[in-house]
Every structure is written in structure tokens, then in C-alpha cells.
Residue frames as qw, qx, qy, qz and C-alpha x, y, z in Angstrom:
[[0.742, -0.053, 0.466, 0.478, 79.06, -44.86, 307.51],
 [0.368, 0.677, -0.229, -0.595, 80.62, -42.06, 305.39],
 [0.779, 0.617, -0.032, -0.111, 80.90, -43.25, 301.57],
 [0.361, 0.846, -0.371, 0.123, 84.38, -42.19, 301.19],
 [0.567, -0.477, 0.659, -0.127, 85.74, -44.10, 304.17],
 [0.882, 0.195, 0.392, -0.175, 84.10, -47.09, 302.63],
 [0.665, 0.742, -0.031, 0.077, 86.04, -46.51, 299.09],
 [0.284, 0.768, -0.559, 0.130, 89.31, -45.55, 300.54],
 [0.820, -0.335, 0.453, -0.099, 89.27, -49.10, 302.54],
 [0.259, 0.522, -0.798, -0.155, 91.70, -51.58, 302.29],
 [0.860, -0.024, 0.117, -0.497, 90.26, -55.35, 301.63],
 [0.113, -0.248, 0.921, 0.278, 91.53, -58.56, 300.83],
 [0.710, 0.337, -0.048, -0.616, 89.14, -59.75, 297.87],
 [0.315, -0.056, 0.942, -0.102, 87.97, -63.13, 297.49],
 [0.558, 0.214, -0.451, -0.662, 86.30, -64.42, 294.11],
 [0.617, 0.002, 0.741, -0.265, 83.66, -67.14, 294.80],
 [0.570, 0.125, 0.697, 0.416, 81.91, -67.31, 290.99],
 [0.122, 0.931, 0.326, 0.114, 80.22, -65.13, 288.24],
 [0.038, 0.797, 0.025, 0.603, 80.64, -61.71, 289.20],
 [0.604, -0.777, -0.111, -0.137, 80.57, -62.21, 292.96],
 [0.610, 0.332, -0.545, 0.470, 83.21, -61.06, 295.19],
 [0.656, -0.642, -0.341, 0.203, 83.50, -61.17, 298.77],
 [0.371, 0.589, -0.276, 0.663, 85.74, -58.18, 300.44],
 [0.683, -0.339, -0.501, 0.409, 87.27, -58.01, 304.27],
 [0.200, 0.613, -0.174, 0.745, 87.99, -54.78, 305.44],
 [0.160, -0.098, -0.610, 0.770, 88.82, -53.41, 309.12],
 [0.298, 0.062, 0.119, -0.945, 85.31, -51.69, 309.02],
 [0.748, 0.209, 0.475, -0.413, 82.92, -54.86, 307.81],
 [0.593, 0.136, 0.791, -0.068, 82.30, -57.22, 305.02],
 [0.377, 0.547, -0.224, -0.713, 81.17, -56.19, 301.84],
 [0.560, 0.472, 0.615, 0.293, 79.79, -58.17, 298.26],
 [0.160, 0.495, -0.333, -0.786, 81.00, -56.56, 295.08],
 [0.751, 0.526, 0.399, 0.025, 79.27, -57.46, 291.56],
 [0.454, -0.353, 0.536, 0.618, 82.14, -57.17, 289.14],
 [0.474, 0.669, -0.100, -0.563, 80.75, -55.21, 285.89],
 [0.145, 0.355, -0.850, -0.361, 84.08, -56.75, 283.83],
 [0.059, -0.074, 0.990, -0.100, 82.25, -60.14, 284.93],
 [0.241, -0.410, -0.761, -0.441, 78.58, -59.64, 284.13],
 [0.417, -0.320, -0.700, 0.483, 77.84, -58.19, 287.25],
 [0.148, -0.791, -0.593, -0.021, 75.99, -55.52, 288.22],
 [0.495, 0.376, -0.275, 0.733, 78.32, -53.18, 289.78],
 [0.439, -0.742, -0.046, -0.505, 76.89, -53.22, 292.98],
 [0.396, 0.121, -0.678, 0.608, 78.52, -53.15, 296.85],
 [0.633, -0.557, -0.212, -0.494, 76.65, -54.18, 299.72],
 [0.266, -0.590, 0.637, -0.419, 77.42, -54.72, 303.45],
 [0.828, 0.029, -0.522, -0.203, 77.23, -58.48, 304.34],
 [0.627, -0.630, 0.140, -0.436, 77.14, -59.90, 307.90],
 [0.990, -0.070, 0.075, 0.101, 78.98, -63.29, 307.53],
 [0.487, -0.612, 0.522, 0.341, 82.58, -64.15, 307.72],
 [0.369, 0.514, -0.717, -0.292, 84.75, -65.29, 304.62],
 [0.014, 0.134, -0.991, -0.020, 84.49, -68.60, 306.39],
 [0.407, 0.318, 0.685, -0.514, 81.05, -68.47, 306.82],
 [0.544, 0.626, -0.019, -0.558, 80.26, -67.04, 303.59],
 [0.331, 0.311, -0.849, -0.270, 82.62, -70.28, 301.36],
 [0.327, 0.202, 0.870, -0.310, 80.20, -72.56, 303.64],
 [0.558, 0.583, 0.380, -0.452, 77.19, -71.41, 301.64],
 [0.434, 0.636, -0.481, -0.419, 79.62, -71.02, 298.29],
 [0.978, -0.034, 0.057, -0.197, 80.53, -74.61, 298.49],
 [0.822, -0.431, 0.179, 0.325, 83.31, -74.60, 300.07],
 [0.684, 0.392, 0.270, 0.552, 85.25, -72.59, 297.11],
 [0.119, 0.992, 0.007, -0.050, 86.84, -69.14, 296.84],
 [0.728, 0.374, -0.050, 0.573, 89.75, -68.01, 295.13],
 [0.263, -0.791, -0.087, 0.545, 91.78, -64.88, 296.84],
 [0.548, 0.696, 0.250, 0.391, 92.45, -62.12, 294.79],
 [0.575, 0.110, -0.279, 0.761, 94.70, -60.31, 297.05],
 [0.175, -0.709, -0.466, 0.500, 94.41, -56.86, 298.91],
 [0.244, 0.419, 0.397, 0.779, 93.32, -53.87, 297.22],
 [0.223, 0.208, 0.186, -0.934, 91.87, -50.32, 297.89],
 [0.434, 0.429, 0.783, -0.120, 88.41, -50.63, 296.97],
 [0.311, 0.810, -0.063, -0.494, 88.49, -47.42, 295.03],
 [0.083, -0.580, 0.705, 0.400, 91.41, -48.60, 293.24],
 [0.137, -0.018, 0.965, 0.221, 90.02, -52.22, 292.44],
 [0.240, 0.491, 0.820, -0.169, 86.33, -51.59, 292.21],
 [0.234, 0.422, 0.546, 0.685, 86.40, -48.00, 290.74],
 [0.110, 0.005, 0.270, -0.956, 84.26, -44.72, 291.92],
 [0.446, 0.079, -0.467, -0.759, 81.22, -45.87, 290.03],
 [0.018, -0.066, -0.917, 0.393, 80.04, -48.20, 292.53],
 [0.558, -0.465, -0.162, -0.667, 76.34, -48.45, 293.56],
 [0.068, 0.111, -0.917, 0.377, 76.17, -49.16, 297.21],
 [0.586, -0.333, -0.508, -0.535, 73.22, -50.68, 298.64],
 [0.586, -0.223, -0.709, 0.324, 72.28, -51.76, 302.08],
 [0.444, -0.633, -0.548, 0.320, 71.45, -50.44, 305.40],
 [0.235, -0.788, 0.083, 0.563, 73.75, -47.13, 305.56],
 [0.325, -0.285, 0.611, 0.663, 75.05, -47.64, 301.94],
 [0.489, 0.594, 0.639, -0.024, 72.25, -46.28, 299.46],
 [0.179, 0.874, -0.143, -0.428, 74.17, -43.89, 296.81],
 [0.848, 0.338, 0.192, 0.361, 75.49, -44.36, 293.78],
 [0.423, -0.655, 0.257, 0.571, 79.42, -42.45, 293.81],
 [0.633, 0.725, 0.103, 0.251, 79.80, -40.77, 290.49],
 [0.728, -0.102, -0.121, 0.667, 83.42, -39.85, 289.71],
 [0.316, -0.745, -0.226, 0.543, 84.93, -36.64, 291.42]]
């Protein structure tokens, strides 16, 4: 998984509470931590569906609409996870 791919996806983003968001993209799944929101500013692959993943949230999530991830999340990401272990400092 290149980095850049990952960033220049397009997602529909789904706010569950906190910081956490949930993000869809044609390539996989993703959790963001939302800095603005206390959050970490980390992005990590995640295995579960949207519907699977409001089952565990109790049944709640708000949509926040579709967005570029670069665009909505910033360059400054830290990814984590299997293929995703770099932190993207800006170009």
C-alpha cells in the first residue's frame, strides 16, 4: 500500500464520538483520530464494515460526507497498522 494512494483517496467519513472517525474508501476502511477533537491524529486500516463497526458504537454514527483524505485529514497524519507505519510530513 503506497502512502500517497492512501491520502489521495476518496471516503465518505462517518463520526461515531470523541475524536473517532470511521472512513470508506474503494481501497479499505480506515479509523482517523481527529487532532481538532482531542484525538491523536492517527489513521489506521480497520477490517469491519460501517455497519459492522455502528454495531460495536451503539448503534450511532453521524455522516460527515465525502472527502479526500488529504484534504479533510491533512498531510500530517500518522498511519499505523499492517502496511501503514509512517508518519507523512508535509511536501
Amino acid at each position: 500500500m503506497n502512502i500517497q494512494k492512501v491520502l489521495s483517496q476518496w471516503g465518505e467519513f462517518s463520526w461515531s464520538a470523541g475524536s473517532e472517525f470511521f472512513i470508506e474508501t474503494k481501497i479499505g476502511n480506515f479509523i482517523w483520530y481527529n487532532p481538532l477533537l482531542g484525538g491523536t491524529n492517527i489513521i489506521h486500516p480497520i477490517s469491519l464494515t460501517l455497519k459492522e463497526y455502528i454495531k460495536g458504537e451503539g448503534g450511532f454514527v453521524r455522516g460527515k460526507g465525502k472527502h479526500c483524505i488529504r484534504e479533510y485529514c491533512g498531510e500530517n497524519i500518522i498511519f499505523k497498522g499492517d502496511y501503514l507505519n509512517e508518519s507523512i510530513q508535509k511536501f
